[in-house]
ZAVEX-460197 format. One line per 8 residues: their letters; for each residue y, z, x of C-alpha. Coordinates in steps of 0.02 Angstrom, whole numbers. Last residue first. Example, Ala and Ser with C-alpha at 12.3 -4.5 7.8 and 13.67 -1.06 7.14 Angstrom:
ZAVEX-460197
sa	-53,357,684 ~ -225,390,615
END
This chain:
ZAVEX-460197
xxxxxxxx	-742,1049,-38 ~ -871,1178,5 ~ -910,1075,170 ~ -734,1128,231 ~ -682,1021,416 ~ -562,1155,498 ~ -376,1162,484 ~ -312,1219,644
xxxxxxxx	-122,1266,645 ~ -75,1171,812 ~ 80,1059,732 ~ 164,1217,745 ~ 328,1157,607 ~ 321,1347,532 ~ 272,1294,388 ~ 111,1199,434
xxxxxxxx	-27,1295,346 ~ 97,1286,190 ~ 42,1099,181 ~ 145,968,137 ~ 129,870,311 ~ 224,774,427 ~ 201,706,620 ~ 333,677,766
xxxxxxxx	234,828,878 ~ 325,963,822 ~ 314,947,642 ~ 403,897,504 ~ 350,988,345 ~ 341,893,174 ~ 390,1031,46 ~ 266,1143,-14
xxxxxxxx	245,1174,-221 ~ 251,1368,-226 ~ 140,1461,-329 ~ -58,1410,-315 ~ -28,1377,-129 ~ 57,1545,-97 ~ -100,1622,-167 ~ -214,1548,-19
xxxxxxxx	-278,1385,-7 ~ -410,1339,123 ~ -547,1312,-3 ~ -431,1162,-64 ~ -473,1062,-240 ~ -345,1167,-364 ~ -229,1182,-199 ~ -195,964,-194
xxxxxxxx	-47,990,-300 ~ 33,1118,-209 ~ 111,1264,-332 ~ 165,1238,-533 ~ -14,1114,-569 ~ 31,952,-620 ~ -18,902,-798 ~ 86,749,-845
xxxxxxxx	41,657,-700 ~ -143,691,-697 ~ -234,793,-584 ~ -310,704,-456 ~ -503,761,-479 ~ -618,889,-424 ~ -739,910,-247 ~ -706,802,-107
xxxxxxxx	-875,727,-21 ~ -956,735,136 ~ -1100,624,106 ~ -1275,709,92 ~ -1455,729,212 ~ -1351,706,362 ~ -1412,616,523 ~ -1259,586,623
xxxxxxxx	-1219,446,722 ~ -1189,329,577 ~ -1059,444,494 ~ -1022,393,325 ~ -837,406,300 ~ -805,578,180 ~ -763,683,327 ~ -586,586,371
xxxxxxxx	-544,588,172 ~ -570,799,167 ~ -450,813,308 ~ -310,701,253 ~ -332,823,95 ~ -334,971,214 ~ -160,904,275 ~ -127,890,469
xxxxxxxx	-281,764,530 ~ -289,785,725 ~ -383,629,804 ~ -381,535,647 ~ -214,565,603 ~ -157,555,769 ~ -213,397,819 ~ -138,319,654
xxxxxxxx	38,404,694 ~ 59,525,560 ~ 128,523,389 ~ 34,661,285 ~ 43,735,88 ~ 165,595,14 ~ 172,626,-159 ~ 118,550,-321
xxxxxxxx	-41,650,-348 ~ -84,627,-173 ~ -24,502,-42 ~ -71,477,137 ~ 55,385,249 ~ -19,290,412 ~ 65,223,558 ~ 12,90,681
xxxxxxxx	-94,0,570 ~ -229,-126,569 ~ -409,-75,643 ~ -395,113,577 ~ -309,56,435 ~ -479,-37,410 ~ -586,90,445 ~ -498,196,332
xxxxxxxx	-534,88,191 ~ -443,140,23 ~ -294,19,44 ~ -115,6,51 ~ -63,-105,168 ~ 143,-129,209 ~ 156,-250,343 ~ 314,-305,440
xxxxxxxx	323,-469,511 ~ 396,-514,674 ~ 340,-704,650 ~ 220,-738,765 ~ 155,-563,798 ~ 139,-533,600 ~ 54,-710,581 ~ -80,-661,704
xxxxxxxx	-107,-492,619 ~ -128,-564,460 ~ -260,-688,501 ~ -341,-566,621 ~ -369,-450,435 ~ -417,-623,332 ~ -537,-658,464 ~ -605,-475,456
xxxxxxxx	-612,-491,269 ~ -696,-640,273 ~ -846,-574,355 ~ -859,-417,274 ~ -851,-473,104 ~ -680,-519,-6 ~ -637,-459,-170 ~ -545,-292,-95
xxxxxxxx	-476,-382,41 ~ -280,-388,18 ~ -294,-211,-52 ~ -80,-199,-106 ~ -33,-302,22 ~ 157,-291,49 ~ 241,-418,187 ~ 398,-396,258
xxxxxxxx	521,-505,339 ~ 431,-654,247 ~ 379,-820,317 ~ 392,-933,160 ~ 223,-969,129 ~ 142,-800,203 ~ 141,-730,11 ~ 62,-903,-72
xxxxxxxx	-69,-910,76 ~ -99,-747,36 ~ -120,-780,-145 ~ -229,-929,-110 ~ -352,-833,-1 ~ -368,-693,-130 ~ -418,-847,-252 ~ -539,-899,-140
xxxxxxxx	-629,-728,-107 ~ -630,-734,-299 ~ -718,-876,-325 ~ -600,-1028,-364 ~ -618,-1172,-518 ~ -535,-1017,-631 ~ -369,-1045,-515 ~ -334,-1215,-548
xxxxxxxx	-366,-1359,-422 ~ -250,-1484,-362 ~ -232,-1387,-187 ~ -402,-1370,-176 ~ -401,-1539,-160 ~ -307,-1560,9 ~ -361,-1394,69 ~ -542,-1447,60
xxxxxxxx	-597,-1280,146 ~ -482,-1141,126 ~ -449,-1024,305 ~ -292,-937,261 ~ -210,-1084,389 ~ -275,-1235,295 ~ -219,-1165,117 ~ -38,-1146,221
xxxxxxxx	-54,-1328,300 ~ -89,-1373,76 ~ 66,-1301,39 ~ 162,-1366,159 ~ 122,-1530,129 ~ 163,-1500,-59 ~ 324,-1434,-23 ~ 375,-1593,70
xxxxxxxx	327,-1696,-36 ~ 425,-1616,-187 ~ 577,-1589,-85 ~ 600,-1441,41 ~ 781,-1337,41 ~ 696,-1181,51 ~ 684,-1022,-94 ~ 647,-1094,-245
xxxxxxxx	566,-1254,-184 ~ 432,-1150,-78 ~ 377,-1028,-226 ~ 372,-1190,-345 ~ 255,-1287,-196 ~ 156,-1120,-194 ~ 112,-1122,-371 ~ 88,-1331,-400
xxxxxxxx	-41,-1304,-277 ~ -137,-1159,-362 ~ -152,-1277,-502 ~ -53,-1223,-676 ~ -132,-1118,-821 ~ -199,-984,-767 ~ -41,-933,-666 ~ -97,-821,-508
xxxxxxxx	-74,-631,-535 ~ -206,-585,-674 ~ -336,-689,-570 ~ -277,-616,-393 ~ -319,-441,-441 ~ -273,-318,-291 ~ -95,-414,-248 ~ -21,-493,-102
xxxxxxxx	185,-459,-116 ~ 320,-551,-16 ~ 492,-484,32 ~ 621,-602,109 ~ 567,-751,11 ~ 437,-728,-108 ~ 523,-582,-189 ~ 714,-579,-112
xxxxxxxx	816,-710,-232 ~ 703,-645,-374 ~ 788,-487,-326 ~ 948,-526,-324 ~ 943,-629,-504 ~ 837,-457,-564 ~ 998,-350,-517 ~ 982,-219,-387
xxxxxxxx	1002,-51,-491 ~ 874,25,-333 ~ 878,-104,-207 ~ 993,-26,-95 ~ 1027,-154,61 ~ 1033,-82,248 ~ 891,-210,275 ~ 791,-136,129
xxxxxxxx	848,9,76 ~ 736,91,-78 ~ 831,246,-159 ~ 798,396,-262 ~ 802,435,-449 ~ 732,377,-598 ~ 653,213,-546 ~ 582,157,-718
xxxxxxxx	407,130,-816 ~ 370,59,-975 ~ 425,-112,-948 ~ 320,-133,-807 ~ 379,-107,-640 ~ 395,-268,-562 ~ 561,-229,-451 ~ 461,-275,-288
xxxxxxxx	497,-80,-193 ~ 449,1,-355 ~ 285,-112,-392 ~ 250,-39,-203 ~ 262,128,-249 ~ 166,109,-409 ~ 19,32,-323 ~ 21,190,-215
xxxxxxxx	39,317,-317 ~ -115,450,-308 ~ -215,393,-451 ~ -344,292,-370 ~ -348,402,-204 ~ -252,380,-41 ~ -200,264,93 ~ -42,178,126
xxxxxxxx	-44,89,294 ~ 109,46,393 ~ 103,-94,485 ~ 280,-125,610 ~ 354,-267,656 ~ 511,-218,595 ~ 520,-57,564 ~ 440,49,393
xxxxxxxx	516,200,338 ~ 436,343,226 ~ 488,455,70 ~ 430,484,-98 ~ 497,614,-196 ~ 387,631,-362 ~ 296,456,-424 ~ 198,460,-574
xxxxxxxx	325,574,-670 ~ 293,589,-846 ~ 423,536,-988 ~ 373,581,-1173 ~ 206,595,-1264 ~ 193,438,-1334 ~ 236,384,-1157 ~ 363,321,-1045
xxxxxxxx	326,310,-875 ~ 450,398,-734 ~ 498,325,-560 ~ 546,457,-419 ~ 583,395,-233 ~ 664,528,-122 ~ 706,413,4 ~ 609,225,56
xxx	660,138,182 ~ 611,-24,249 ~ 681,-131,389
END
């Protein structure tokens, strides 16, 4: 349904044109979830702005390509892809009070979203719109619906703009932290939510989040990103079981281990370097104890491996998807 090759989208700054995004590649099928995990920093908001067209003014796709349903969306027009956000591809995003409209009721919203894209009148929109408030879970769907945005908590608002993403039953669906403002409770409905409407309607998911537990509850596939790469793509099983890329490593050890009685969290030493600074060799070798001079040198490519898995790591060259990369506590 999805593919993404050799993505590369460039800011402008005072400075000149930085790369935020170098070479990203990864598929997702139809009915597949595909989570996107990863450091602030590392890309993955960008990617996704890339695959919507709503790259800010400052920012461009440079080079690669986005096919969605056989179609290139890279130099897609912004008449073809209005015709596709909302409709075919729908977008939840991390802040739902600089996404939804301040100034208009979250009804009036989704019933615009639904008119531009079905053949629904007025009522008809509106009745939808409140059975979608109804299905996320909102209380008082019928006046909720004439309420605006600042009259919501945020857990509310979230709800809305997954209510406003799921409204016209999209192929696939990108949730860019769907749960962030939400607790525990709540998120896990929101979570079944989602997976109940993806086995109705044949949905694909893209999720990029920070919480491993939930891609490890959500997705069948995972792709790690670092410093505007992809580092890993791996079954979600397998990455856990077997991590490939140190980095994928260091992320596993960091979850708080309630079995274990440890006097300090696991924890990642340094910083993503920033885009205009990349080191010459592997991006991630400035924070790895397992890198050798090759690292600091040669940027790796993304090896395929044996066993269906990738990784950018020179431990993996040769394609043996049995190089051992131990857990490193002087990370």
């Amino acid at each position: 349904m999805l593919e993404i090759q050799n993505l590369q989208t460039k800011f402008r700054t005072d400075d000149g044109e930085i790369t935020v995004l170098d070479g990203v590649s990864f598929r997702i099928s139809k009915g597949e979830t595909v989570g996107v995990v990863g450091e602030s920093g590392s890309g993955k908001s960008v990617t996704s702005l890339s695959i919507m067209g709503l790259l800010p003014r400052t920012a461009k796709v440079s080079g690669g390509e986005i096919f969605f349903n056989g179609e290139n969306l890279v130099g897609a027009s912004q008449e073809r892809m209005r015709s596709l956000r909302g409709k075919e591809i729908a977008m939840i995003f991390q802040e739902p009070m600089s996404s939804l409209n301040p100034v208009y009721t979250v009804g009036s919203q989704i019933i615009e979203l639904v008119r531009n894209h079905t053949a629904m009148n007025r009522k008809q929109a509106r009745e939808h719109a409140i059975t979608m408030l109804k299905l996320v879970g909102i209380p008082r769907a019928e006046e909720i619906v004439d309420e605006y945005p600042h009259q919501l908590s945020g857990g509310m608002r979230q709800r809305v703009m997954i209510a406003m993403a799921m409204s016209c039953n999209p192929s696939l669906l990108v949730a860019d932290e769907p749960t962030t403002a939400l607790d525990v409770t709540i998120q896990a409905q929101i979570l079944d939510l989602m997976r109940d409407l993806q086995n109705k309607r044949e949905m694909a998911i893209m999720l990029i989040t920070h919480d491993l537990g939930v891609v490890a509850e959500m997705c069948d596939r995972v792709v790690v990103m670092y410093a505007g790469q992809v580092v890993e793509e791996a079954d979600v099983e397998q990455l856990f079981a077997h991590p490939k890329h140190p980095y994928t490593e260091g992320l596993l050890g960091s979850i708080p281990d309630m079995d274990k009685e440890e006097e300090y969290l696991f924890s990642i030493g340094g910083t993503v370097p920033s885009p205009g600074q990349m080191p010459p060799g592997c991006r991630f070798a400035e924070r790895c104890s397992k890198a050798f001079d090759k690292c600091m040198q040669q940027a790796p490519p993304l090896f395929a491996l044996d066993d269906g898995s990738k990784s950018r790591c020179w431990l993996y060259e040769s394609g043996d998807s049995a190089a051992k990369v131990e857990r490193r506590g002087d990370l």
